[in-house]
C-alpha positions as CSV (number, residue, x, y, z in Angstrom):
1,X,12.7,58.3,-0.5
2,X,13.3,54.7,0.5
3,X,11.7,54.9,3.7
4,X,8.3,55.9,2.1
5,X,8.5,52.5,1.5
6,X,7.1,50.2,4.9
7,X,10.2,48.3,5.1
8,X,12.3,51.5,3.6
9,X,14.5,52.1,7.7
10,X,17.5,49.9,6.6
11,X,17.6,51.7,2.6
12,X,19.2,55.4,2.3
13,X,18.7,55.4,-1.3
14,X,15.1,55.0,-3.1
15,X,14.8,52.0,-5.4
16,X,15.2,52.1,-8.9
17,X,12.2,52.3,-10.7
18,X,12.4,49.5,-12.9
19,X,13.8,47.8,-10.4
20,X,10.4,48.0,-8.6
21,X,8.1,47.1,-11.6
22,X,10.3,44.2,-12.1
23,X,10.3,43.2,-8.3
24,X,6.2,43.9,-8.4
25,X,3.8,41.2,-8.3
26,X,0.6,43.7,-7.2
27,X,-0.5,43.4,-11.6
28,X,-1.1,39.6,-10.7
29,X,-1.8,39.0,-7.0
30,X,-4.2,41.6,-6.4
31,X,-6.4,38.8,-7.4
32,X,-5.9,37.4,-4.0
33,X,-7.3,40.8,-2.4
34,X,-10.3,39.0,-0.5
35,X,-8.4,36.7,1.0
36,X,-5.3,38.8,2.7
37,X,-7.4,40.7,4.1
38,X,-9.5,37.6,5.4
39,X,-6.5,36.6,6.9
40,X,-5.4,40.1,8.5
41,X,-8.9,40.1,10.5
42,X,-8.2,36.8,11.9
43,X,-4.8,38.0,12.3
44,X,-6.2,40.8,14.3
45,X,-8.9,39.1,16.0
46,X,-6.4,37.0,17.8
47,X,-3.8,40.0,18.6
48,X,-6.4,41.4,20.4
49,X,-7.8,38.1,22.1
50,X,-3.8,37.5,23.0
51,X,-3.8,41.0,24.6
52,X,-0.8,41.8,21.9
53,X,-2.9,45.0,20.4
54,X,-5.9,46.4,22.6
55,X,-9.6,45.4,21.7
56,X,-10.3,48.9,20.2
57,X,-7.1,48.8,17.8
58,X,-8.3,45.7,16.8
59,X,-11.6,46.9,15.9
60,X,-10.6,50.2,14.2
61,X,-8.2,48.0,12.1
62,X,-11.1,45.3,11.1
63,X,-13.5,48.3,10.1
64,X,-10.6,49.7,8.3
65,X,-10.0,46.5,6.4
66,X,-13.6,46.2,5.4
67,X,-14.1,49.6,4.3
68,X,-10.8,48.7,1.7
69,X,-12.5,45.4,0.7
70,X,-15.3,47.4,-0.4
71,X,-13.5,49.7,-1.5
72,X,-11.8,47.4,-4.1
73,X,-14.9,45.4,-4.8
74,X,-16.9,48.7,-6.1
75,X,-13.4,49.7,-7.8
76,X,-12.5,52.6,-5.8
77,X,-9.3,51.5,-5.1
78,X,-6.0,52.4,-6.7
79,X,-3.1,49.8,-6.2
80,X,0.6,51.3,-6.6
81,X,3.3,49.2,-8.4
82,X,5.8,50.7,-5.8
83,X,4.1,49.0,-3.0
84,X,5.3,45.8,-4.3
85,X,2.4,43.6,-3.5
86,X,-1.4,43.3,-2.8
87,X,0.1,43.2,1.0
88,X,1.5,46.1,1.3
89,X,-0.8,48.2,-1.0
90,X,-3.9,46.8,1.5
91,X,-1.2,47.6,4.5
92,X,-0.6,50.9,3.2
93,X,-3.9,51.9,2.5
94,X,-4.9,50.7,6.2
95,X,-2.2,53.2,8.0
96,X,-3.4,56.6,5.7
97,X,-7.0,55.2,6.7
98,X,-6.5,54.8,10.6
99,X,-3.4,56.4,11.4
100,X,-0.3,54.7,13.6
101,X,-2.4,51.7,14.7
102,X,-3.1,50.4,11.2
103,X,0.6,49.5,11.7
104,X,0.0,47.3,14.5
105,X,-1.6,45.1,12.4
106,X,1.8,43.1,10.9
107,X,2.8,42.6,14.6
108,X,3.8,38.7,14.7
109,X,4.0,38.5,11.3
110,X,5.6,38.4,8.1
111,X,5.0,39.0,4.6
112,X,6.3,35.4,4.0
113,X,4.0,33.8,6.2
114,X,1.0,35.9,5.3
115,X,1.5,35.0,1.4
116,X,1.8,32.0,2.3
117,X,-1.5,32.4,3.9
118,X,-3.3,34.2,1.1
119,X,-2.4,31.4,-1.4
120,X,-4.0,29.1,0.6
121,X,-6.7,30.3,1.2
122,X,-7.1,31.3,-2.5
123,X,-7.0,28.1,-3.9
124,X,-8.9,27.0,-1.5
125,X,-11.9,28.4,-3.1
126,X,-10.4,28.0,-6.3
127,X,-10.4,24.3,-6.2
128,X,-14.2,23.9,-4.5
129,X,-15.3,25.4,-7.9
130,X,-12.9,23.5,-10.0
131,X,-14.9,20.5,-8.3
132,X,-18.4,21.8,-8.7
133,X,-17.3,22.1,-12.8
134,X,-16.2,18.7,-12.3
135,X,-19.3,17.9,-11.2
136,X,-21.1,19.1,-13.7
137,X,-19.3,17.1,-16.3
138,X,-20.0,14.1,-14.6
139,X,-24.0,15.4,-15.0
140,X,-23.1,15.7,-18.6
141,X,-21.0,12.6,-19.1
142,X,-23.8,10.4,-17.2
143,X,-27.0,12.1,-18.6
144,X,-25.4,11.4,-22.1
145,X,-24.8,7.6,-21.4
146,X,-28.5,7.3,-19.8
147,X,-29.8,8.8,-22.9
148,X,-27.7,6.6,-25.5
149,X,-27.8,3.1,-23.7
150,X,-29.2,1.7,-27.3
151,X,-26.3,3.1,-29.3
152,X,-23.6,1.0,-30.3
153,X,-20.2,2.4,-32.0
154,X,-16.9,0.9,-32.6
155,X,-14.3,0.3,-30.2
156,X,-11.3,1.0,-30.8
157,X,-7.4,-0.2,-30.6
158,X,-5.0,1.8,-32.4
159,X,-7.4,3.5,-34.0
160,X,-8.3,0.8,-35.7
161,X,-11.6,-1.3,-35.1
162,X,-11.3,-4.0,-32.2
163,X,-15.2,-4.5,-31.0
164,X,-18.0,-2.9,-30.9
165,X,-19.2,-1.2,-27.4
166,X,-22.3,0.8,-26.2
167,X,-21.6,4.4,-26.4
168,X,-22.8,4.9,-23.2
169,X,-19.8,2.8,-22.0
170,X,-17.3,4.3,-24.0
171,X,-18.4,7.9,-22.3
172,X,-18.5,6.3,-18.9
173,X,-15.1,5.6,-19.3
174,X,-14.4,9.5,-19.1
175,X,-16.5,9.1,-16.3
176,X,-14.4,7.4,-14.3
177,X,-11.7,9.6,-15.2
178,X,-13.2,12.8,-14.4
179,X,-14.2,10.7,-11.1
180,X,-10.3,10.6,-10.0
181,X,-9.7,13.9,-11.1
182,X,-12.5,14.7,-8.2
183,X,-11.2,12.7,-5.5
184,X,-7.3,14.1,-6.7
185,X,-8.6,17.7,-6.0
186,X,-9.8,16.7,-3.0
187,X,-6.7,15.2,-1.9
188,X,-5.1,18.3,-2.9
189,X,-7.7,20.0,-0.3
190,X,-6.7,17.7,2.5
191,X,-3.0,18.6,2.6
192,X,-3.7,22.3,1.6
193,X,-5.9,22.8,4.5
194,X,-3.5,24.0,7.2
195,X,-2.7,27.5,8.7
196,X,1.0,28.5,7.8
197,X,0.3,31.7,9.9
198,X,2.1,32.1,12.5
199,X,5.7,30.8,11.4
200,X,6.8,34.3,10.7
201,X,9.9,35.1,8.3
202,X,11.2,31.8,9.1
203,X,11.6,31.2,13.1
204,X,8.2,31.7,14.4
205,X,7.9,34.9,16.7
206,X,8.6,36.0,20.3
207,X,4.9,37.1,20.6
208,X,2.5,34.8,22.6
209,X,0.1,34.1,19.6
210,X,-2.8,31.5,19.3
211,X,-2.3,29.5,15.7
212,X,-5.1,27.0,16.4
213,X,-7.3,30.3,17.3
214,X,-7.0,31.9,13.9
215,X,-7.1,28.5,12.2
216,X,-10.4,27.9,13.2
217,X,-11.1,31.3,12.4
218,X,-10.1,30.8,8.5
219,X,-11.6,26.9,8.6
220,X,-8.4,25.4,8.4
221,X,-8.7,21.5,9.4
222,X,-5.0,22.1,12.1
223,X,-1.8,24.8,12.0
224,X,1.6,23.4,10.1
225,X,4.3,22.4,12.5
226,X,7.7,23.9,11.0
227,X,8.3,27.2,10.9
228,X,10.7,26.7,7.8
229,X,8.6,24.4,6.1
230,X,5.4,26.5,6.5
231,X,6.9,30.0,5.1
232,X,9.0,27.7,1.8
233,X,6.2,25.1,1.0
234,X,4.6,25.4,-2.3
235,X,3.9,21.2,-2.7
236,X,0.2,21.9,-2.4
237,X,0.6,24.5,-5.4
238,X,3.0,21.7,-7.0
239,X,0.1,19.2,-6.5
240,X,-2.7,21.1,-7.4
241,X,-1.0,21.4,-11.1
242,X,0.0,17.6,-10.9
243,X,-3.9,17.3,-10.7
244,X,-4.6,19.7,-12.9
245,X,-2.3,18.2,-15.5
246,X,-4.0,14.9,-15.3
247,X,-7.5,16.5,-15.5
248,X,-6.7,18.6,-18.4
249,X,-4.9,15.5,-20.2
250,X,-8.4,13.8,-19.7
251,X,-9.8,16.9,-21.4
252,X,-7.9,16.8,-24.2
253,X,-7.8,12.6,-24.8
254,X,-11.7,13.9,-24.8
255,X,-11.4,16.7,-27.0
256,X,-9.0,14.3,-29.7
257,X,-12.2,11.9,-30.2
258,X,-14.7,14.8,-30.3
259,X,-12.8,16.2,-33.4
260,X,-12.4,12.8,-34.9
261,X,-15.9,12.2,-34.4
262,X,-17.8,15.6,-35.4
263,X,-15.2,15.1,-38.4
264,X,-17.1,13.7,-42.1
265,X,-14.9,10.3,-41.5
266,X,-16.6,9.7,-38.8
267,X,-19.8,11.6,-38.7
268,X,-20.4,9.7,-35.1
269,X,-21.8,13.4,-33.6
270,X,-22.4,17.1,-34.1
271,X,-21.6,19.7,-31.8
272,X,-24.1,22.4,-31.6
273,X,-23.5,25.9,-33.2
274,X,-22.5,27.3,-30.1
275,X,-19.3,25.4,-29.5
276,X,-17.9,25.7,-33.2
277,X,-16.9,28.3,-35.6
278,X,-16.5,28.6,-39.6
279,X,-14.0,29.1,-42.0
280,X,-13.1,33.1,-43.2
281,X,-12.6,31.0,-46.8
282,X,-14.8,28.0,-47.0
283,X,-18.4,28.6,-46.3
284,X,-19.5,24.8,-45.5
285,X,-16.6,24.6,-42.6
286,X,-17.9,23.9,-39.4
287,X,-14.4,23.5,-36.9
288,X,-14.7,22.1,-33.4
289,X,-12.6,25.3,-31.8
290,X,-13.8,24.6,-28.2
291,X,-12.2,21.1,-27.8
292,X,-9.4,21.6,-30.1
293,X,-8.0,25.2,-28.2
294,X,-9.0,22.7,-24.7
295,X,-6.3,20.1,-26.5
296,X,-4.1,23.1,-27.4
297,X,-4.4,24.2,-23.9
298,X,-3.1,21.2,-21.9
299,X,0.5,22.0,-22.8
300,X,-0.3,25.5,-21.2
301,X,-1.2,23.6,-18.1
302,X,1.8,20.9,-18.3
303,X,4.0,23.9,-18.7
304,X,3.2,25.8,-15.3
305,X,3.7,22.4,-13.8
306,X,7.1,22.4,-15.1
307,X,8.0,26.1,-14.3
308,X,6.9,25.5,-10.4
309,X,8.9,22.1,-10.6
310,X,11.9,24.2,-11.7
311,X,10.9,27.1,-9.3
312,X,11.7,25.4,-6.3
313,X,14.2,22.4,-7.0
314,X,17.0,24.2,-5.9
315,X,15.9,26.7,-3.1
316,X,17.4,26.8,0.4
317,X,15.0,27.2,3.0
318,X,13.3,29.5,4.1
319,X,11.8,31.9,1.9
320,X,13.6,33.3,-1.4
321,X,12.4,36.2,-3.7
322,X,11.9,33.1,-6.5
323,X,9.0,32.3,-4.6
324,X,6.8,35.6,-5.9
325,X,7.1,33.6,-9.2
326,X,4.7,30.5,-8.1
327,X,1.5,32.6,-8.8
328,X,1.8,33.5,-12.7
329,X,1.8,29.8,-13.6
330,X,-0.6,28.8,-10.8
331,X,-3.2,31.6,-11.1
332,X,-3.3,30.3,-15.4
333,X,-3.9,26.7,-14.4
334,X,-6.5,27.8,-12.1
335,X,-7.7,30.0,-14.7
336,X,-7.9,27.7,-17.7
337,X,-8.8,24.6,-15.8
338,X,-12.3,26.3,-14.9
339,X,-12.6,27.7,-18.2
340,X,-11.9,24.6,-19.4
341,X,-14.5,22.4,-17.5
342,X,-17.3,25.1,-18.2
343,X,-17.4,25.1,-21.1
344,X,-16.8,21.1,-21.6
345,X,-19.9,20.2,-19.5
346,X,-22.2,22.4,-21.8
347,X,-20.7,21.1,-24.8
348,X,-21.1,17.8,-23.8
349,X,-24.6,18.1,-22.2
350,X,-25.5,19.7,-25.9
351,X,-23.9,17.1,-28.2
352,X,-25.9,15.4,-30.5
353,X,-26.0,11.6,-31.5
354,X,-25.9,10.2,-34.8
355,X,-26.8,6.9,-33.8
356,X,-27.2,5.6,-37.0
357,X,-23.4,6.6,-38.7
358,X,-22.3,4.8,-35.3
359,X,-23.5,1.8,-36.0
360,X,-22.6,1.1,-40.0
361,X,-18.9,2.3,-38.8
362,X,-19.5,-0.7,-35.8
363,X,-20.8,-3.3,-38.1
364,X,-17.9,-3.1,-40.5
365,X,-13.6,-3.6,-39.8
366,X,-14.4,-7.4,-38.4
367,X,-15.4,-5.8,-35.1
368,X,-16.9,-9.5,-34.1
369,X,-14.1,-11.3,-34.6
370,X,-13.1,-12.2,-31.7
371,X,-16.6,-13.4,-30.5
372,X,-16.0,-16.2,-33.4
373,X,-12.9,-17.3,-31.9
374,X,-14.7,-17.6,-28.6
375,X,-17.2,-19.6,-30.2
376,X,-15.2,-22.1,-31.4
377,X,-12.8,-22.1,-28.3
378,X,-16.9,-22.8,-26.4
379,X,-16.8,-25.6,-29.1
380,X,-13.8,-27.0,-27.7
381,X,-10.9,-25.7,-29.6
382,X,-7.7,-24.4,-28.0
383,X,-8.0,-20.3,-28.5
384,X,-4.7,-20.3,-30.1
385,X,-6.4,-22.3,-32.8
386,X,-9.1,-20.3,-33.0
387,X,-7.3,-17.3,-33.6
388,X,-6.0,-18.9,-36.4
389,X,-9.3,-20.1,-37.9
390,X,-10.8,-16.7,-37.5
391,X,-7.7,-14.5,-38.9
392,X,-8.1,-16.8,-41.9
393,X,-11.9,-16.2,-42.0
394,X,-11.2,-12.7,-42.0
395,X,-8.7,-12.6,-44.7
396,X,-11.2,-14.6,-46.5
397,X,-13.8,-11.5,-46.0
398,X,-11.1,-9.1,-47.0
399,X,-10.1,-11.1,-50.7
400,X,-13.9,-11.9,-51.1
401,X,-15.1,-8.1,-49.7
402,X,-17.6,-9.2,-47.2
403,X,-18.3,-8.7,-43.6
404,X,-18.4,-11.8,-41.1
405,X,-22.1,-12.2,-40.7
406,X,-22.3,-11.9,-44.8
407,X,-21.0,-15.5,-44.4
408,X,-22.8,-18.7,-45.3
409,X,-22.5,-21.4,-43.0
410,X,-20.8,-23.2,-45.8
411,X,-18.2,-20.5,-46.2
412,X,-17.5,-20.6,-41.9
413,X,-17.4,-24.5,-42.2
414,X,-14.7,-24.1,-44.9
415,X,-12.3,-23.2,-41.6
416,X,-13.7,-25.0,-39.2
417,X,-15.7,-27.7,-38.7
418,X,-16.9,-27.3,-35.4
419,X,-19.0,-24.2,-36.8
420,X,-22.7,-24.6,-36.6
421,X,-26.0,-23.2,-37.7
422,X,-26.0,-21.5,-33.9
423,X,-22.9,-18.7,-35.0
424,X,-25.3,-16.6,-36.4
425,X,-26.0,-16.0,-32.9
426,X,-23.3,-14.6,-31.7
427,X,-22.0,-12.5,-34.6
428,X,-24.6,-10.1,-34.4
429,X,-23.5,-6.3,-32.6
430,X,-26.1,-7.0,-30.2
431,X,-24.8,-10.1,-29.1
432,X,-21.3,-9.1,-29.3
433,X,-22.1,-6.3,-27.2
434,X,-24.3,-7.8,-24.8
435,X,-21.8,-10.9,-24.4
436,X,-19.9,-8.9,-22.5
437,X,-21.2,-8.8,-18.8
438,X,-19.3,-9.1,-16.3
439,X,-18.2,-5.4,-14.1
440,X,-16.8,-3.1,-16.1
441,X,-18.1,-5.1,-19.1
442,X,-19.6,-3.2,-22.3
443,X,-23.1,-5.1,-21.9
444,X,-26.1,-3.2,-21.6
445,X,-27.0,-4.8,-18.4
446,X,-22.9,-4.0,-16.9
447,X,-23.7,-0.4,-18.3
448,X,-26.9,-0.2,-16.6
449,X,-25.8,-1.3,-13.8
450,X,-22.8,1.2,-13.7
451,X,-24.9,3.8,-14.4
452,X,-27.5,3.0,-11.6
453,X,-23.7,2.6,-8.9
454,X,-22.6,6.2,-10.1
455,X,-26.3,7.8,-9.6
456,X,-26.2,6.0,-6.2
457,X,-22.7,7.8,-5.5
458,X,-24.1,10.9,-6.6
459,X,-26.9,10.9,-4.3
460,X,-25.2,9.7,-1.0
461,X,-22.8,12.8,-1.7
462,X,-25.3,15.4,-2.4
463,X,-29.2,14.6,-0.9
């Protein structure tokens, strides 16, 4: 009968069954078990405090709570599509444990305000282990670069050869990335970090509760101040998979030069064993599967972005039954983004070098040409000239099939004059690289020094 149901008073007639498995969200937000009923022994705690419920109802529904908690953590516990939601299963499952005063526990509140609740909190957690994965990478990213501060490779602009760069720069460039992705998640934290319990359906409630109690309870940094805004907010969902999108778009502008480089033109690494599979057909295929499904991935992650975007565009406040359809796409970001960065930071941690390969591919393409042109602009010729001397130099290599230190001083004087014994000392990788030292610069000393700044960052946030 409809009143089985908890809310069932107002309904004569029992809902139609497909009506409730297509209303149910319990298959997908029973993940947030831990955390409802976190919130419903706050909840209680402060009912009591406020003299709403008596202290002994209070404590006969926070032992009742725990023994479902444990209850679903050892698997003993059966949830029911036609109880909707992981709420009202754990709310059900409270009143057959304790009788009438397992009801007393929803008293000045609503199931929109305690979802709202429960996501919260979830991602909460979610999110400090997204950034410990993130930290990880960074291990990975900077224990690579301190290895490799020798190993030069080619720089590139549309994939073509520009100048040659330390590899350790080129990897502290994702670095920096996976730096802003931290400090975005963390700013996702900030503005997440407030108690939405409290606001009830939509107006607040007539009951004389303490918010700032039960946020300190839960660890929540203050309470939100609209009732209408706290019970239809989803920006900190929206803004987590902003974040997310970014990270994972890092990931996969990542995972694009892994494959290029574990690929035979290249040859620049190989990923171990572990993080690559073979062919069914061609025995000597190795494919890089873990950062190409990661690159396959990121649309996933754009996607949910999208779908919550859409989700909410358009809704009146407060609450609206569209709402239950924030947690599908924000439980897979969650999901794949931590996958994701697992698996990334072993991968990279376990990459190996060909130091060699890098430096034949950096040595050939003209990849010092522009350290001619700065030569002669140091001899004092306009640069605009000098780009002209050295793009006829290099068409010069390119008819004549030679690199620019295979040229004889004779050959550099033919286009310019002001070309002296001395060039041979600045054509050279090393001295191309090393050139280059101001901040942010690709000269060993700039890299060193960055690499020293980030270990220095590292330390001041962790010892």
């Amino acid at each position: 009968m409809a009143d089985d149901k908890l809310w069932g008073g107002r309904f004569s007639q029992p809902t139609d069954k497909f009506v409730e498995e297509f209303t149910a969200s319990i298959n997908f937000d029973q993940r947030m078990y831990r955390y409802d009923i976190e919130g419903s022994i706050a909840h209680a705690k402060m009912l009591a405090r406020q003299q709403i419920i008596a202290d002994d109802e209070a404590m006969q529904i926070i032992d009742g709570l725990q023994t479902i908690l444990a209850d679903i953590e050892a698997d003993h516990f059966e949830f029911f599509v036609a109880l909707e939601d992981i709420h009202m299963n754990i709310e059900s499952a409270l009143i057959k444990r304790i009788g009438p005063v397992g009801g007393k526990l929803h008293t000045a509140r609503s199931r929109n305000d305690q979802v709202a609740l429960d996501i919260r909190l979830y991602l909460r957690d979610e999110i400090k282990t997204i950034l410990d994965y993130l930290n990880r990478l960074q291990e990975a990213l900077l224990g690579q670069s301190e290895a490799n501060l020798s190993v030069i490779m080619p720089g590139f602009t549309h994939l073509q050869t520009a100048q040659p760069v330390l590899f350790s720069h080129h990897l502290l460039a994702y670095y920096e990335m996976v730096k802003r992705d931290s400090s975005r998640m963390q700013d996702v934290l900030k503005r997440l970090n407030y108690l939405p319990l409290g606001a009830g359906a939509l107006a607040g409630t007539t009951f004389p509760i303490d918010r700032e109690y039960v946020a300190e309870l839960l660890g929540f940094d203050g309470v939100t101040r609209n009732s209408l805004d706290s019970v239809s907010d989803r920006d900190f969902a929206l803004e987590f998979c902003a974040a997310a999108s970014i990270l994972m778009m890092h990931l996969s502008r990542l995972s694009e030069e892994l494959i290029l480089w574990s690929s035979a033109d290249f040859n620049f690494i190989e990923l171990t064993d572990a993080f690559c599979t073979g062919s069914s057909i061609m025995p000597q295929k190795k494919n890089p599967d873990v950062p190409e499904l990661v690159r396959g991935k990121t649309g996933r992650v754009y996607g949910n972005l999208i779908s919550l975007l859409t989700l909410m565009k358009a809704l009146p406040l407060a609450y609206n039954k569209d709402m239950q359809e924030d947690k599908e796409p924000l439980f897979d970001t969650i999901d794949t983004v931590k996958g994701s960065l697992k698996i990334f930071a072993d991968m990279i941690a376990q990459m190996q070098i060909k130091t060699e390969n890098m430096r034949i591919a950096a040595a050939r393409g003209f990849s010092t040409a522009t350290d001619v042109a700065d030569y002669c602009v140091r001899k004092g010729l306009p640069f605009r000239q000098a780009h002209e001397v050295v793009g006829k130099t290099v068409r010069y290599c390119v008819e004549n099939n030679k690199e620019i230190p295979e040229l004889t001083l004779a050959e550099f004087r033919v286009f310019s004059e002001l070309i002296e014994a001395d060039i041979y000392d600045y054509v050279t990788l090393e001295a191309s690289v090393n050139a280059r030292r101001a901040t942010g610069g690709t000269a060993r000393e700039a890299v060193e020094r960055e690499i020293q700044r980030a270990r220095s960052e590292r330390c001041q946030q962790t010892c």
